[in-house]
C-alpha positions as semicolon CSV with decimal commas, in nm:
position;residue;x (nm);y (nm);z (nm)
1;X;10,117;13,319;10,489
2;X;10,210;13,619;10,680
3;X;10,409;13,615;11,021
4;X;10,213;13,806;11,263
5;X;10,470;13,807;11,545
6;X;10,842;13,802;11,592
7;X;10,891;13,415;11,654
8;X;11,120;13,174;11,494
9;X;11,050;13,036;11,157
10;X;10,876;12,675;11,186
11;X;10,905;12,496;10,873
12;X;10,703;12,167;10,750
13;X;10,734;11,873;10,510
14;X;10,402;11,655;10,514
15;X;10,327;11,376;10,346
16;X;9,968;11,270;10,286
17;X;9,844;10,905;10,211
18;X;9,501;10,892;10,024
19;X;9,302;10,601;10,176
20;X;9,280;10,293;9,985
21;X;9,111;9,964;10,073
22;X;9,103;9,934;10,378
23;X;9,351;10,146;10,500
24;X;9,247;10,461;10,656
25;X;9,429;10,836;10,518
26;X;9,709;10,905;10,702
27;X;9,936;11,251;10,729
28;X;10,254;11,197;10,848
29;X;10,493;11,528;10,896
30;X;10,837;11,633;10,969
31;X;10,917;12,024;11,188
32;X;11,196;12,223;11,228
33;X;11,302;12,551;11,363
34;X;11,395;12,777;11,033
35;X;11,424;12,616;10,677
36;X;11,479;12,265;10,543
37;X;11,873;12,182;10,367
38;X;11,849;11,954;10,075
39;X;11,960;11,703;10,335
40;X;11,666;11,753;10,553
41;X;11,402;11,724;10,270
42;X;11,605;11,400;10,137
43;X;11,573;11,252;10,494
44;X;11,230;11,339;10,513
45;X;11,125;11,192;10,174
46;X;11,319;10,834;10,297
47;X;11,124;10,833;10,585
48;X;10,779;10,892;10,426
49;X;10,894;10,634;10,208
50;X;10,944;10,412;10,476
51;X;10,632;10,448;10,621
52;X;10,403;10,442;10,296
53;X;10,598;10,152;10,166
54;X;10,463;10,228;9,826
55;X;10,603;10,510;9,553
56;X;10,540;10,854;9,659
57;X;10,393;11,148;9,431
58;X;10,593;11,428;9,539
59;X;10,407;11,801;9,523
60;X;10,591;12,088;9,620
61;X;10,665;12,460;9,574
62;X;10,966;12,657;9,459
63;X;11,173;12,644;9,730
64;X;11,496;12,639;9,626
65;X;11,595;12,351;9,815
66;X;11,334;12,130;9,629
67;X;11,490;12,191;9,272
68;X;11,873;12,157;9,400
69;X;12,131;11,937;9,189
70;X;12,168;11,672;9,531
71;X;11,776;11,655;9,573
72;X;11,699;11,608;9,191
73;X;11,941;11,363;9,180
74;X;11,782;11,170;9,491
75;X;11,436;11,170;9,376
76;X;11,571;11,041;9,019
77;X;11,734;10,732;9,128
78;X;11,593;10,454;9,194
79;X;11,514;10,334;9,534
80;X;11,758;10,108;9,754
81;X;11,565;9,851;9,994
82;X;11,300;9,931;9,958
83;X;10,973;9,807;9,723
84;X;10,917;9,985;9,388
């Protein structure tokens, strides 16, 4: 995408749930002023988690925050609380 003015930087994680059964598609999202930490995008993946209830197939790009050694190592363990 290209910036066509001089305005802050709005960044977005979104999370999309397919429908299944009954259970309408739903988009949930997370915003922020400038770019995600590793701690943002691991708050942001608990959350989605929390809502879905359900395992989460995680698609992203190459930011480097995605592939850092704290957010491989959260999306590698397995998760606390919450159903498999």
């Amino acid at each position: 995408m290209r910036r066509r003015d001089k305005r802050r930087e709005v960044s977005s994680i979104v999370a999309l749930v397919a429908p299944y059964g009954r259970r309408p598609a739903r988009l949930y999202s997370r915003h922020r002023e400038g770019s995600f930490t590793s701690q943002d995008i691991i708050a942001a993946l608990r959350y989605f988690r929390g809502k879905v209830g359900r395992p989460l197939t995680i698609v992203w790009d190459g930011l480097n925050q995605h592939h850092s050694a704290e957010t491989l190592d959260f999306v590698t363990r397995p998760p606390r609380g919450l159903p498999p």
